[in-house]
Structures are given as C-alpha cells and as structure tokens.
N, C-alpha and C positions, 0 to 999 in steps of 0.2 A: 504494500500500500504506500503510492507517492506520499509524503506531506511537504506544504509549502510553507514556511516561515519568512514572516517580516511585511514589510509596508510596503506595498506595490501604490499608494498614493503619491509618493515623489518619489523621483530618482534617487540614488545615494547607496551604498555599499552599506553604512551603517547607523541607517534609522532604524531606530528602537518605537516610534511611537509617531501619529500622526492623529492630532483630535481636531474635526472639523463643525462650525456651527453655522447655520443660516438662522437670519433672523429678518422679520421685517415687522414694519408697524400696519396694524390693519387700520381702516378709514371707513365708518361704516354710516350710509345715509338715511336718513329714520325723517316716515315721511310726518306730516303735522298731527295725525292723530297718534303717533307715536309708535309705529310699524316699521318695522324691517324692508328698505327701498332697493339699497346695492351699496356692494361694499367691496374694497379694493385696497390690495398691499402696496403699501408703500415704502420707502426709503430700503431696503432690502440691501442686507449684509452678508460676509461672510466673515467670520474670525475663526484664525487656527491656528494651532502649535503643535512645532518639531518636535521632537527628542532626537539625539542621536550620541554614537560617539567617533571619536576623530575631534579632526578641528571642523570647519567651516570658513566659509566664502560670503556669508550673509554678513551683513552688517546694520542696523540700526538707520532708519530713516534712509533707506534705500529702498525703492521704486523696481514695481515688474518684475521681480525674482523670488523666486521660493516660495511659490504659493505651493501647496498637495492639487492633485488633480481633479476638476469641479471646479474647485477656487476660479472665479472671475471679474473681472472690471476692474480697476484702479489698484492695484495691490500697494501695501505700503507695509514695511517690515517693523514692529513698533518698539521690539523689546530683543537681544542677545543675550543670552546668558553662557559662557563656558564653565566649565566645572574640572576641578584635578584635583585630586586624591592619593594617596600612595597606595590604595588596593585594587585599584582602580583606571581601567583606559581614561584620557581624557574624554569629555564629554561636551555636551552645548543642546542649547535648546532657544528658540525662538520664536515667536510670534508676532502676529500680523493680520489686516482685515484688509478685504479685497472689498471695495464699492461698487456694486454691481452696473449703475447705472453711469459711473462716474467716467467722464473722460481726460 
C-alpha cells in the first residue's frame, strides 16, 4: 500500500504544515416589512501559514510569492518567523492574506 506524506499545497522539499482560511463579509438586503431580499459576499479573503524546515526565501512585506495553492489576488507576506534549536533542523514559518479582488 502507497502512502503519500507532506503538503502538496506549495512547492518546497520541507513543508511540514500549510493552514489555509477564506473569509468574506456577507451583505444581506431585508426588504421594508423586514424579509429576506438578497444577499451577497463581500470583501472576500484568504489568510494562510507555512511551516516548514530549512531556511526560506520569503520575507516580510513582500508581494506575489508564497501563497499555498487556491490562494488568490493580491498576496502580501505579513509575518516570518525562523526558529533554531540545538535538537532540532532549523525551521520558519510564515504568513500572509491574499485579496481576492485586489489588484
């Protein structure tokens, strides 16, 4: 029996973790006697964090790189983190929200 191990949502040899969220604000129009009319999502997000270990190539307030796969529209990297330890490969982790509508 195959088994496949690891994050096929971004490239990289040594992602350990990939969490991704969509969010959006709903907008809903209620007619005058206080009814349900239509209702529509708005501003509509993504936010998501790496893990890995190694170094990285990302960096903090940098544009268009390293979203996970899905991730769409205006990406912006907002937080790096590396980590070292002496039991331990070095590591890093990162996050970032992608603006779906933004250009």
């Amino acid at each position: 029996m195959a088994s496949d191990f690891g994050s096929t949502q971004i490239s990289g040899a040594h992602i350990e973790a990939v969490d991704v969220e969509h969010k959006a604000e709903l907008k809903e129009l209620i007619t005058s006697t206080g009814t349900h009319s239509a209702a529509r999502s708005v501003d509509d997000s993504y936010s998501f964090t790496v893990k890995g270990k190694g170094t990285t190539t990302i960096t903090a307030g940098s544009y268009g790189s390293g979203q996970p796969s899905g991730v769409s529209g205006k990406i912006i990297i907002t937080n790096v983190t590396a980590t070292q330890t002496n039991e331990d490969w070095e590591g890093f982790s990162y996050t970032g929200v992608g603006y779906t509508h933004a250009t």
